[in-house]
N, CA, C and O atoms as CSV, one atom per row, in Angstrom:
chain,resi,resn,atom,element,x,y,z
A,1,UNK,N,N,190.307,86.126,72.659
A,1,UNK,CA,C,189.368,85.143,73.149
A,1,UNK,C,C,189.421,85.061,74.677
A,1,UNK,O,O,188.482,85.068,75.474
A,2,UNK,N,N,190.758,84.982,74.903
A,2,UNK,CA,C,190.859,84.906,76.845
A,2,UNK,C,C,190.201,86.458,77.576
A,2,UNK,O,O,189.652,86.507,78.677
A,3,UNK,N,N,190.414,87.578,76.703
A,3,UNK,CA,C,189.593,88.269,77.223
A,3,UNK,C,C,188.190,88.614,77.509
A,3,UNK,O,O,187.758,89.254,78.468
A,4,UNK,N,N,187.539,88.082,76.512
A,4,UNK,CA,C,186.132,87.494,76.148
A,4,UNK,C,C,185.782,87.077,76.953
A,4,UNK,O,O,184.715,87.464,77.432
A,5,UNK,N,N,186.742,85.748,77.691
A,5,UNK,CA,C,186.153,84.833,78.381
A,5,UNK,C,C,186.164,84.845,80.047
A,5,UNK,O,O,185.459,84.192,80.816
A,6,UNK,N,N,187.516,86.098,80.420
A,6,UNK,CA,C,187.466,86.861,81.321
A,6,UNK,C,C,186.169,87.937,81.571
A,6,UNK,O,O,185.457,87.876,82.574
A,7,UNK,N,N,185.976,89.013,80.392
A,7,UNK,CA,C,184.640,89.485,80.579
A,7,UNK,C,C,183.350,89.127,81.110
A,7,UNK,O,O,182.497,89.804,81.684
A,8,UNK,N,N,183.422,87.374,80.649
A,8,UNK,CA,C,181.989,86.867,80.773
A,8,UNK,C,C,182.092,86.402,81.619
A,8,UNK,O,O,180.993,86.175,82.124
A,9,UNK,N,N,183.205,85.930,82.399
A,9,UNK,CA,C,183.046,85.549,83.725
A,9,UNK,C,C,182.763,86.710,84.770
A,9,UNK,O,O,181.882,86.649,85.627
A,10,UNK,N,N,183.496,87.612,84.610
A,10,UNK,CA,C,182.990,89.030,85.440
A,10,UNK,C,C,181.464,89.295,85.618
A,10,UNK,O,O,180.831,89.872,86.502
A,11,UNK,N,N,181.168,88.786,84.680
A,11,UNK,CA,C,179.691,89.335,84.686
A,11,UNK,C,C,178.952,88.343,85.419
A,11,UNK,O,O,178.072,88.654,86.221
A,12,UNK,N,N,179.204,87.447,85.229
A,12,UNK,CA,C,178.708,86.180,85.746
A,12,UNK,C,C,178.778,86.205,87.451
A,12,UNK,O,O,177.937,85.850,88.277
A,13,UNK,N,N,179.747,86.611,87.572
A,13,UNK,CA,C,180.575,86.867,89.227
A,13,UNK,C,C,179.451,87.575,89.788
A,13,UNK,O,O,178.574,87.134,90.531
A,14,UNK,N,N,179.693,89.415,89.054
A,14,UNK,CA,C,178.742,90.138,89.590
A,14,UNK,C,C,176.887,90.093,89.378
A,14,UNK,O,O,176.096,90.939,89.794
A,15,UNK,N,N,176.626,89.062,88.749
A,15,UNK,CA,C,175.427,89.031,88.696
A,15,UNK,C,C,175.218,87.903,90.047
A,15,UNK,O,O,174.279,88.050,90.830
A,16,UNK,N,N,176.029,86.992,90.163
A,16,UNK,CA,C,175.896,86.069,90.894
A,16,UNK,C,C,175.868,86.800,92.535
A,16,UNK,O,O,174.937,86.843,93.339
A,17,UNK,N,N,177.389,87.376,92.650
A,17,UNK,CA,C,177.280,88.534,93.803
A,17,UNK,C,C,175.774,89.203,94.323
A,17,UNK,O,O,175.204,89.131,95.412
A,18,UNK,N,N,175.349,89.975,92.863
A,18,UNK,CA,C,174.221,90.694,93.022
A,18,UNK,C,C,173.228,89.802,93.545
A,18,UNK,O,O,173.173,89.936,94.767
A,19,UNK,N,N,172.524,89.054,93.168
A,19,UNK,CA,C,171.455,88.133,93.782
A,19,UNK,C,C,171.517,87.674,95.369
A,19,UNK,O,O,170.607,87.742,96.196
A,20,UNK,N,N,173.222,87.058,95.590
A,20,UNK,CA,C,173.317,86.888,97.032
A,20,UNK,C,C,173.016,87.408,98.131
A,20,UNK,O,O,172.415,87.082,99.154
A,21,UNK,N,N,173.805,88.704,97.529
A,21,UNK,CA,C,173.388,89.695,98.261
A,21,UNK,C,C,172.065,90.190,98.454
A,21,UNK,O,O,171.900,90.570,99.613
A,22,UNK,N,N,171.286,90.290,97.884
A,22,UNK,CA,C,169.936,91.136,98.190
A,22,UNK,C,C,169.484,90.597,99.300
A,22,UNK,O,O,169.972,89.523,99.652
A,23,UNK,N,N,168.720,91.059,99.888
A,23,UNK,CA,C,167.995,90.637,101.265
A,23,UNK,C,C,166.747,89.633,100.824
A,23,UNK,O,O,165.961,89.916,99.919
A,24,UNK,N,N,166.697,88.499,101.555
A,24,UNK,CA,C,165.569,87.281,101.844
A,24,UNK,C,C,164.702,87.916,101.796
A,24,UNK,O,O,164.736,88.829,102.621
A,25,UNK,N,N,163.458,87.876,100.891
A,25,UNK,CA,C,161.920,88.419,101.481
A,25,UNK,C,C,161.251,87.369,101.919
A,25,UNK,O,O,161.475,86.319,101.318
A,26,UNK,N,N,160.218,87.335,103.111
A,26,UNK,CA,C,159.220,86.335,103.851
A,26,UNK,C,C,158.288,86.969,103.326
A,26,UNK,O,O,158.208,88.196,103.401
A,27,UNK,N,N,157.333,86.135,102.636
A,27,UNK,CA,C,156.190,86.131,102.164
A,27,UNK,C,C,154.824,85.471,102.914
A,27,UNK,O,O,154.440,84.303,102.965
A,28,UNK,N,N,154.037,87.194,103.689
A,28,UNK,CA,C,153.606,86.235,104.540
A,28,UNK,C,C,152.004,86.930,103.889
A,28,UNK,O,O,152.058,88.040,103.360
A,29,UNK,N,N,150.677,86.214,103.976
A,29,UNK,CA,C,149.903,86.937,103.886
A,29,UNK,C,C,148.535,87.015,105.167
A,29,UNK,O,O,148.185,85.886,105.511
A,30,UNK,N,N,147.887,87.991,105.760
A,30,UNK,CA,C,148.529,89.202,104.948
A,30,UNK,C,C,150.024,89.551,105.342
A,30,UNK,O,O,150.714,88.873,106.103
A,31,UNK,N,N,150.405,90.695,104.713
A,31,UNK,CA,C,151.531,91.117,104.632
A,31,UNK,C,C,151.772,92.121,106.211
A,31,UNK,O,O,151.048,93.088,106.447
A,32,UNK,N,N,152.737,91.737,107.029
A,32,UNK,CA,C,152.870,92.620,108.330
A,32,UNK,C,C,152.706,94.213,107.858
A,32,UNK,O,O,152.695,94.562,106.678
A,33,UNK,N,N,152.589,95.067,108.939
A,33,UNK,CA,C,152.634,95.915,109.155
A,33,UNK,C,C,154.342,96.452,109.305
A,33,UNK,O,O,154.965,97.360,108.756
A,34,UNK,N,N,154.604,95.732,110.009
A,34,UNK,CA,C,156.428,96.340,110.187
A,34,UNK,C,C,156.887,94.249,110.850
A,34,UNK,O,O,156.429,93.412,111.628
A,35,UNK,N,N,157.844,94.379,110.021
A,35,UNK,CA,C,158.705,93.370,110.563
A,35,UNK,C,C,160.484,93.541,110.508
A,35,UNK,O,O,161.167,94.070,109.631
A,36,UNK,N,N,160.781,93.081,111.400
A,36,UNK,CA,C,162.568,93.077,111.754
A,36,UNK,C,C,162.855,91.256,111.640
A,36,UNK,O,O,162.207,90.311,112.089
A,37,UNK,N,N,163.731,91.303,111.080
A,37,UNK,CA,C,164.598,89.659,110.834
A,37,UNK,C,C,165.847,90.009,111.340
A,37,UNK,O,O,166.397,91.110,111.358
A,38,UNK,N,N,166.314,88.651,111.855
A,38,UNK,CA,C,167.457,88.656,112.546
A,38,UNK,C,C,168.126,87.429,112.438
A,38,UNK,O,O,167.402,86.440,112.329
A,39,UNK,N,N,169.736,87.207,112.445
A,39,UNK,CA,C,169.649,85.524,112.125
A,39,UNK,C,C,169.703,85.120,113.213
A,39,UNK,O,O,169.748,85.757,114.266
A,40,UNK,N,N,169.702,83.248,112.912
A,40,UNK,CA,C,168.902,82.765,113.984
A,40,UNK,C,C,167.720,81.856,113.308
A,40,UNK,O,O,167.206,81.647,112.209
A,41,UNK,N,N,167.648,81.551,114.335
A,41,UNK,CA,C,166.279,80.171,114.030
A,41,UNK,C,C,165.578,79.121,114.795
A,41,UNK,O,O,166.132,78.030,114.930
A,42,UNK,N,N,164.415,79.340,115.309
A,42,UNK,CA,C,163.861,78.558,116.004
A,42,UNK,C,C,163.196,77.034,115.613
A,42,UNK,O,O,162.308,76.893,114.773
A,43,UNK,N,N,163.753,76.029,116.321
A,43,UNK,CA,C,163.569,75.090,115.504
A,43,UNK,C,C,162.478,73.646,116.833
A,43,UNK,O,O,162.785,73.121,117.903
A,44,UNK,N,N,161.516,73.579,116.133
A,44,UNK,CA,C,160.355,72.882,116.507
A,44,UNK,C,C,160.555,71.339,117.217
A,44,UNK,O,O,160.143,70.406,116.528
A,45,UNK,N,N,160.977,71.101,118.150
A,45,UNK,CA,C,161.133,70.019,118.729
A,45,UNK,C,C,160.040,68.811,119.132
A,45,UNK,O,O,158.918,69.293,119.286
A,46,UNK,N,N,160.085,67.505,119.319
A,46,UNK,CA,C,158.639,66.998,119.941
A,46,UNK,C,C,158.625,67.168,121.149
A,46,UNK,O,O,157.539,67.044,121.714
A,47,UNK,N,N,159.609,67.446,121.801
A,47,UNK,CA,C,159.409,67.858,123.009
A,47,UNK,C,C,158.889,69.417,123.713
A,47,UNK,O,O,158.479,69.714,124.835
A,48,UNK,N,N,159.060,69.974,122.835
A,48,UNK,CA,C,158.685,71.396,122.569
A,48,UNK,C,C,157.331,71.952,123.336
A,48,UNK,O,O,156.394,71.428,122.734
A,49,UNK,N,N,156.884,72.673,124.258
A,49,UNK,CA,C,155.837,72.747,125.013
A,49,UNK,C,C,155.050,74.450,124.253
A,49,UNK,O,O,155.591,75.503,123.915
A,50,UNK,N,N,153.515,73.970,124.242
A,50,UNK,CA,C,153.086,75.217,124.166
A,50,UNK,C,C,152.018,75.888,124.919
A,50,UNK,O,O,150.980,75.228,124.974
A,51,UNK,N,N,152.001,76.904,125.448
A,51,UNK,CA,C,151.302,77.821,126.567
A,51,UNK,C,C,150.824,78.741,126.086
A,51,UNK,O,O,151.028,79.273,124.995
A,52,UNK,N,N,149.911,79.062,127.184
A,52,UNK,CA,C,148.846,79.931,127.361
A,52,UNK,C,C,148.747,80.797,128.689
A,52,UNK,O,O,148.631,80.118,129.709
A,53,UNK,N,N,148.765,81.823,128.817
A,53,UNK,CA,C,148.827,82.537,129.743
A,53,UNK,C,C,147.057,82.971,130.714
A,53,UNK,O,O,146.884,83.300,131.887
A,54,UNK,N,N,146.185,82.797,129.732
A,54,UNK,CA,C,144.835,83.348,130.032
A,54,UNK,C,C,144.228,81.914,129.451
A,54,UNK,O,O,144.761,81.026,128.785
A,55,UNK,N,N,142.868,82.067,129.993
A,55,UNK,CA,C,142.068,81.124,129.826
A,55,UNK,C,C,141.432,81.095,128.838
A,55,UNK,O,O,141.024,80.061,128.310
A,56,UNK,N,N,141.211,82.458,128.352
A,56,UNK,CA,C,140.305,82.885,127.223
A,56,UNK,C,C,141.914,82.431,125.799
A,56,UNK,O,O,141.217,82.380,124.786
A,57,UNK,N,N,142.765,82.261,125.506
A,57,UNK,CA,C,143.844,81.939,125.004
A,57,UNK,C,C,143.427,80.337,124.703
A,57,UNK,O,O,143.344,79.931,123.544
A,58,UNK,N,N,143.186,79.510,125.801
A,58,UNK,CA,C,143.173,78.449,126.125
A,58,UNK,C,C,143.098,77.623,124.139
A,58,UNK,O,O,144.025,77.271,123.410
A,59,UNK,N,N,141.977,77.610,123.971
A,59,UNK,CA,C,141.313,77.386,122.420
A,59,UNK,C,C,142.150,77.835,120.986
A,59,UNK,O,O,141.762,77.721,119.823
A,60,UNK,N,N,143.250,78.306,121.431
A,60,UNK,CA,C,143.696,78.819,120.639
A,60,UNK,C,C,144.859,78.160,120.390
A,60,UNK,O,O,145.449,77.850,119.356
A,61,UNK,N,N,145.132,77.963,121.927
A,61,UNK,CA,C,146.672,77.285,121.748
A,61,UNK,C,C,146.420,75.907,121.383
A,61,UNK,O,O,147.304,75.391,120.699
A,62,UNK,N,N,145.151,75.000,121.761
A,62,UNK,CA,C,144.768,73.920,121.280
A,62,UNK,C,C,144.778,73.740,119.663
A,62,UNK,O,O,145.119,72.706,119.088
A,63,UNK,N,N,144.421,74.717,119.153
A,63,UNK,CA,C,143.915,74.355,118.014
A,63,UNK,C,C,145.903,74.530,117.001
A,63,UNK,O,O,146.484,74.108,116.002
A,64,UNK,N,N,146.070,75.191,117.876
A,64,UNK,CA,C,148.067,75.042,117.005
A,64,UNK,C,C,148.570,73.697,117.390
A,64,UNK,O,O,149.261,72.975,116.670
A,65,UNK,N,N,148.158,73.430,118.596
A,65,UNK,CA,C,148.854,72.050,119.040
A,65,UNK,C,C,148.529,70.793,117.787
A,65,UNK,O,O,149.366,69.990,117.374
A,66,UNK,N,N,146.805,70.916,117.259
A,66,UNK,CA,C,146.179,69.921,116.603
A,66,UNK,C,C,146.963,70.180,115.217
A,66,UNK,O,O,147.238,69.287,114.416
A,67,UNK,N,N,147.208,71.241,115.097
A,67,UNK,CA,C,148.042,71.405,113.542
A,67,UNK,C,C,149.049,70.749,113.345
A,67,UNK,O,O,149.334,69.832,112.575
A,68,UNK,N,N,149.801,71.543,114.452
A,68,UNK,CA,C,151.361,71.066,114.660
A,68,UNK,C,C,151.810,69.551,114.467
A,68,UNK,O,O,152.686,68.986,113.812
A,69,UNK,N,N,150.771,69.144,115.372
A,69,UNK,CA,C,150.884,67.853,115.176
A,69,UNK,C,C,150.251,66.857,114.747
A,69,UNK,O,O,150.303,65.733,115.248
A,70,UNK,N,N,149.462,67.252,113.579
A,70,UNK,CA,C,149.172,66.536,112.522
A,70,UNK,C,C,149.829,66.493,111.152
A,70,UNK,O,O,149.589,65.693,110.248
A,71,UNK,N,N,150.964,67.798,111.159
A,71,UNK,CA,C,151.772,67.884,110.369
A,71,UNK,C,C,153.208,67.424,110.952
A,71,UNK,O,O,154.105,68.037,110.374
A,72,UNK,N,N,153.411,67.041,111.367
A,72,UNK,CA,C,154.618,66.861,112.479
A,72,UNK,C,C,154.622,65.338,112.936
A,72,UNK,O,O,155.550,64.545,113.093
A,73,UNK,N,N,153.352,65.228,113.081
A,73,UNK,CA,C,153.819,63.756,113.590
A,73,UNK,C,C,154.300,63.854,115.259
A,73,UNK,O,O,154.304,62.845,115.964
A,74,UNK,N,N,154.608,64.894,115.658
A,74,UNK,CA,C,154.624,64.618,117.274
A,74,UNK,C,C,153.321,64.787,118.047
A,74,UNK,O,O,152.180,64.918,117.604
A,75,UNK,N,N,153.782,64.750,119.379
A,75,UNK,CA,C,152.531,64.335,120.770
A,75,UNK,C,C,152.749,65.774,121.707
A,75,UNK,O,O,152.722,65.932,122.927
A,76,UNK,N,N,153.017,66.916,120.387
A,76,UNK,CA,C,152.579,68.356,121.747
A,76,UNK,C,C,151.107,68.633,122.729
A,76,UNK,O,O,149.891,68.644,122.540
A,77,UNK,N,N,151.992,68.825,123.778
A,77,UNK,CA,C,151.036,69.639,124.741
A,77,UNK,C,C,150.600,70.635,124.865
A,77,UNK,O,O,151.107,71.425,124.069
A,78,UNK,N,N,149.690,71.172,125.638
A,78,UNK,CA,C,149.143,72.675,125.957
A,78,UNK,C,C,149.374,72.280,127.263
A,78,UNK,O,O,149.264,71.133,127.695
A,79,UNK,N,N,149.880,73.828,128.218
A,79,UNK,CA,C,149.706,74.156,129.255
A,79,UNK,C,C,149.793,75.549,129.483
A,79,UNK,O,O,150.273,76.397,128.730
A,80,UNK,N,N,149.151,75.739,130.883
A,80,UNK,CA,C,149.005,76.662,131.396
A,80,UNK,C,C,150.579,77.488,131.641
A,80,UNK,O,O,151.651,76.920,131.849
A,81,UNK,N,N,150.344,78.972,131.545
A,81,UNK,CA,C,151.599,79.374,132.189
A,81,UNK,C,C,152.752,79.961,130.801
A,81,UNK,O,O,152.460,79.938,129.606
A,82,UNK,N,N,153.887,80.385,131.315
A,82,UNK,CA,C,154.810,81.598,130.156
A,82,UNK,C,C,156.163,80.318,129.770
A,82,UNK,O,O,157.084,80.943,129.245
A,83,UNK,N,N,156.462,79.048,129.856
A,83,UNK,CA,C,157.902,78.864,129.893
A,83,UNK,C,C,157.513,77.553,128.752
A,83,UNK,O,O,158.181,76.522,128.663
A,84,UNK,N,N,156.605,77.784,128.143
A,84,UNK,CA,C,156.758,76.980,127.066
A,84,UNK,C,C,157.202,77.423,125.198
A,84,UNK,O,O,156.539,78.323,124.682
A,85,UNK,N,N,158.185,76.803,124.450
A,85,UNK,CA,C,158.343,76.666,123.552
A,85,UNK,C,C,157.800,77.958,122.728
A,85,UNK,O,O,158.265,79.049,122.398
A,86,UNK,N,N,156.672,77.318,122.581
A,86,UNK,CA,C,155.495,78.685,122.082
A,86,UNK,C,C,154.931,79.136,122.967
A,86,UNK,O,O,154.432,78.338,123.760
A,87,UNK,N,N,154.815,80.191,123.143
A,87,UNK,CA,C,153.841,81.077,124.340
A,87,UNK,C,C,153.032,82.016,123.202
A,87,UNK,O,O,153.391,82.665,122.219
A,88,UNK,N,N,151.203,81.620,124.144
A,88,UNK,CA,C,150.654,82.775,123.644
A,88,UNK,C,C,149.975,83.448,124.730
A,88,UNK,O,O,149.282,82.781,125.497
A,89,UNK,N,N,150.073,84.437,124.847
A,89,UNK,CA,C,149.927,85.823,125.843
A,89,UNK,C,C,148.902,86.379,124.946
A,89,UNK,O,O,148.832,86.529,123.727
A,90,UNK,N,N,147.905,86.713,126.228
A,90,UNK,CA,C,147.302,88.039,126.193
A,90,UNK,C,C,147.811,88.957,127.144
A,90,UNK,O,O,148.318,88.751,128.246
A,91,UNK,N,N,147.538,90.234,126.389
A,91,UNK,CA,C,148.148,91.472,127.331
A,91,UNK,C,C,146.772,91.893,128.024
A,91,UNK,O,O,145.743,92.295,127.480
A,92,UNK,N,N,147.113,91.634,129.724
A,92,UNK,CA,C,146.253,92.137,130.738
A,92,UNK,C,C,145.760,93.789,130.546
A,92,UNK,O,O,144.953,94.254,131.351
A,93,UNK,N,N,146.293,94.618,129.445
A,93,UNK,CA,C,145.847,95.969,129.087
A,93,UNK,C,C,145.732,96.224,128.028
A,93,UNK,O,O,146.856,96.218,127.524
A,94,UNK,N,N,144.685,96.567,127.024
A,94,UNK,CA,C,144.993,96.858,125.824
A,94,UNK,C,C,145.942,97.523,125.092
A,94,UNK,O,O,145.929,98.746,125.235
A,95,UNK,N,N,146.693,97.102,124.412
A,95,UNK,CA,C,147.498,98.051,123.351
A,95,UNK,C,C,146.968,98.731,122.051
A,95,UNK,O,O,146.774,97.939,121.128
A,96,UNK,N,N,146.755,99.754,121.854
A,96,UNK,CA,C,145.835,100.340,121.063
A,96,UNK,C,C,146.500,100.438,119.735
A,96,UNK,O,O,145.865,100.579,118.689
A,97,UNK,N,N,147.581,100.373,119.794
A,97,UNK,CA,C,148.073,99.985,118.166
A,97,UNK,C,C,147.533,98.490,117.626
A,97,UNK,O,O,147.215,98.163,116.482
A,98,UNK,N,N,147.543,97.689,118.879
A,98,UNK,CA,C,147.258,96.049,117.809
A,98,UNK,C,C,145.830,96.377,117.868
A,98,UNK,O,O,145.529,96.055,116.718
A,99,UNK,N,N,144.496,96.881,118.513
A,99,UNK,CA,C,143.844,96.800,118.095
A,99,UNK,C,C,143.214,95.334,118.950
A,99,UNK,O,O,143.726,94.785,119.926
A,100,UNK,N,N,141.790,94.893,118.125
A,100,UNK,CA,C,141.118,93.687,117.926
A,100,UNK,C,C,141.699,92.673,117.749
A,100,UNK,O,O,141.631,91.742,118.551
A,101,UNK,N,N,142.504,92.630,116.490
A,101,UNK,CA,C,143.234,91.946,115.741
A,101,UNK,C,C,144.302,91.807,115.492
A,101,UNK,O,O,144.594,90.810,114.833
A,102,UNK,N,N,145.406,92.781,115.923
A,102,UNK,CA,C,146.406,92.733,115.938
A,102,UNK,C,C,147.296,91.758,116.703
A,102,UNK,O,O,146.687,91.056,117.510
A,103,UNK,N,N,148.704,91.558,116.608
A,103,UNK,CA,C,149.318,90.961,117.324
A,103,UNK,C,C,150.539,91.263,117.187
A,103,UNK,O,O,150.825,92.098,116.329
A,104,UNK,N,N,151.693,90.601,118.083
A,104,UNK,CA,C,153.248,90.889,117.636
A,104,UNK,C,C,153.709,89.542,117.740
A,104,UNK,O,O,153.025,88.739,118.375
A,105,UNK,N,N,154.997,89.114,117.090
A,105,UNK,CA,C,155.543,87.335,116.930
A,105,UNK,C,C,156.696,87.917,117.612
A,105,UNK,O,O,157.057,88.883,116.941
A,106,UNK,N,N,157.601,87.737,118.870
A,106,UNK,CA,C,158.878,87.616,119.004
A,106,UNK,C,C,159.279,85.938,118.895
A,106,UNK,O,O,158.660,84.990,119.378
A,107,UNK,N,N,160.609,85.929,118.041
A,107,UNK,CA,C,160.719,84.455,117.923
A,107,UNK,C,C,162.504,84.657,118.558
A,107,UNK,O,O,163.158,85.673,118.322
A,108,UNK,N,N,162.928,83.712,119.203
A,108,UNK,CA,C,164.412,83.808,119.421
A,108,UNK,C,C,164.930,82.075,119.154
A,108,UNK,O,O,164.237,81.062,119.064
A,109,UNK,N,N,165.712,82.171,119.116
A,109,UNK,CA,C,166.476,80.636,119.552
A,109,UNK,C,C,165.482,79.686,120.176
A,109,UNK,O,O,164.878,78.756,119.642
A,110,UNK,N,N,165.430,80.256,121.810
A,110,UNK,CA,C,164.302,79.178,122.609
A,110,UNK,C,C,162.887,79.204,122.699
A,110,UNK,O,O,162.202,78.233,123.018
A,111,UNK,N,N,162.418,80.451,122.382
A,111,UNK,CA,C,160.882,80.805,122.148
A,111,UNK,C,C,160.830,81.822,120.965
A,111,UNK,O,O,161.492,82.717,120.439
A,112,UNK,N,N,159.353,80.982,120.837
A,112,UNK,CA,C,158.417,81.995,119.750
A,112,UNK,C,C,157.467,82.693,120.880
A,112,UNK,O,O,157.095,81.846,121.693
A,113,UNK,N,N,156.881,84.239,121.207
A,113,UNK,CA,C,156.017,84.318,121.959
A,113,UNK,C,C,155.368,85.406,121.241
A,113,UNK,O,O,155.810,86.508,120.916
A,114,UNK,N,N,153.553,84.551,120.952
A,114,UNK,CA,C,152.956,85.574,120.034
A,114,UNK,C,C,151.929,86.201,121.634
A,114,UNK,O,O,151.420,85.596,122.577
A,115,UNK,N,N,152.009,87.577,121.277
A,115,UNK,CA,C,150.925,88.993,122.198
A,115,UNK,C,C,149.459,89.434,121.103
A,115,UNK,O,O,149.347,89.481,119.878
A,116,UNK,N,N,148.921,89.584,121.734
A,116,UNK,CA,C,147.416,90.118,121.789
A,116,UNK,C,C,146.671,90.372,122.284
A,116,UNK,O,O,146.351,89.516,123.109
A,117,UNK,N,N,145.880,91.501,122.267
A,117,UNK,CA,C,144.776,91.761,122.866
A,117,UNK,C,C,143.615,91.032,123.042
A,117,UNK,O,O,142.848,91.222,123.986
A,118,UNK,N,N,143.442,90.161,122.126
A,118,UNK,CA,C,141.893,89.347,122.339
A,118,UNK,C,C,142.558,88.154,121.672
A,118,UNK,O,O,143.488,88.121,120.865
A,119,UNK,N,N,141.809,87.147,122.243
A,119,UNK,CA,C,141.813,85.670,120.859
A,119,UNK,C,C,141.825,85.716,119.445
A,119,UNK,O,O,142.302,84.987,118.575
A,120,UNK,N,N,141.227,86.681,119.446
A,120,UNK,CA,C,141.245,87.047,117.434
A,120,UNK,C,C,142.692,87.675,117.065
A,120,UNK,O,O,142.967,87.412,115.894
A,121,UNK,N,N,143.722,88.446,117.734
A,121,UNK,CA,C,144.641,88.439,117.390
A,121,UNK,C,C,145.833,87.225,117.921
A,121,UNK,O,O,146.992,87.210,117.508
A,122,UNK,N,N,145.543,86.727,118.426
A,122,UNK,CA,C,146.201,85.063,118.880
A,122,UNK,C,C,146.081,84.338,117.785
A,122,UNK,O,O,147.108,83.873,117.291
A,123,UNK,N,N,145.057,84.140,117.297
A,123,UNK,CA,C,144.465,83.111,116.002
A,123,UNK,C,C,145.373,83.787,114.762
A,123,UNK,O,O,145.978,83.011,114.021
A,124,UNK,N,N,145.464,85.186,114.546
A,124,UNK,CA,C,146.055,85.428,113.173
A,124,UNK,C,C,147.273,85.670,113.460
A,124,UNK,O,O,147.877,86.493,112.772
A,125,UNK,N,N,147.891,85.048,114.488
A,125,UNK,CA,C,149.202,85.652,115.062
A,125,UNK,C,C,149.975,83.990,114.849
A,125,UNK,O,O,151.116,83.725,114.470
A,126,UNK,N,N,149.061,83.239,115.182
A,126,UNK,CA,C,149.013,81.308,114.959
A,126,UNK,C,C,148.832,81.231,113.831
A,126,UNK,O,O,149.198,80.092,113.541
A,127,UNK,N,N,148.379,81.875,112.673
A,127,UNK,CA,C,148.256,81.380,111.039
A,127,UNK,C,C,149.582,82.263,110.491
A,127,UNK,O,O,150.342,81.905,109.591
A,128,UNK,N,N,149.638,83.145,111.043
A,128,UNK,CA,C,151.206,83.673,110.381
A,128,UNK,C,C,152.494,82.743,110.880
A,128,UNK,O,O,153.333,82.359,110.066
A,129,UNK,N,N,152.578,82.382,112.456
A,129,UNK,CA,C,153.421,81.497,112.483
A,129,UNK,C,C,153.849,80.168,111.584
A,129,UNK,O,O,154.862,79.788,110.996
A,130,UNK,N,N,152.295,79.601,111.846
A,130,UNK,CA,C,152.264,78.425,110.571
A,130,UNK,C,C,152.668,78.749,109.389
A,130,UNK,O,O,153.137,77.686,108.981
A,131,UNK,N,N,152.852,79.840,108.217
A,131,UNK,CA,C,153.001,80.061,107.439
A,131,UNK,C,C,154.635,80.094,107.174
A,131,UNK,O,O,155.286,79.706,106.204
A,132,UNK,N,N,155.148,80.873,108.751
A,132,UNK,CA,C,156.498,80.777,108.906
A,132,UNK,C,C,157.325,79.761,108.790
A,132,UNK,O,O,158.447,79.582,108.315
A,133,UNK,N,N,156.138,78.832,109.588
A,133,UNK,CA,C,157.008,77.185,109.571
A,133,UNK,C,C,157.242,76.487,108.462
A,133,UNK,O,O,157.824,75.404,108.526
């Protein structure tokens, strides 16, 4: 019987093991093209500032601010300029991999900073974040 009950705990162990272990999937849609995870975690403050680098950006970063903080409950800002919280950048040259629509998310500890070529990849670069959050 004690061996029985040794067996079934083994199994129990390594099934338990097994699950831990596997790697986290983020379920984002659509689904990236290539993504890297790292630990770590950026975490959303009310004090938290979010920017815009271009003017044409401008509308974009507004419309995350109105999310943010209608789900949130805080009083974020938009401003001009790279040293806020969230930064969204356009790249002054096209990158021909993102395309129209494309974009890239670097997120660290102190910033999230989403890149794009046009506003249309800003906007789906801002609905994947949200999804993140």
């Amino acid at each position: 019987m004690t061996m029985r009950r040794n067996l079934i705990f083994m199994s129990f162990m390594l099934i338990s093991l097994n699950l831990f272990c596997q790697k986290q999937e983020i379920n984002l849609i659509p689904q990236p093209v290539e993504m890297k995870t790292a630990r770590g975690k950026f975490i959303l403050t009310k004090s938290s500032g979010i920017t815009y680098d271009n003017s044409e950006a401008r509308n974009v970063a507004e419309m995350l601010v109105k999310k943010l903080n209608a789900s949130t409950g805080f009083k974020l800002k938009v401003q001009a300029g790279k040293s806020g919280a969230i930064q969204l950048n356009l790249k002054s040259s096209a990158d021909e991999q993102l395309g129209n629509e494309g974009y890239t998310i670097e997120s660290g500890s102190k910033a999230v900073i989403i890149t794009a070529n046009n506003p249309a990849g800003l906007f789906y670069g801002v609905q994947t974040l949200l999804q993140l959050f």
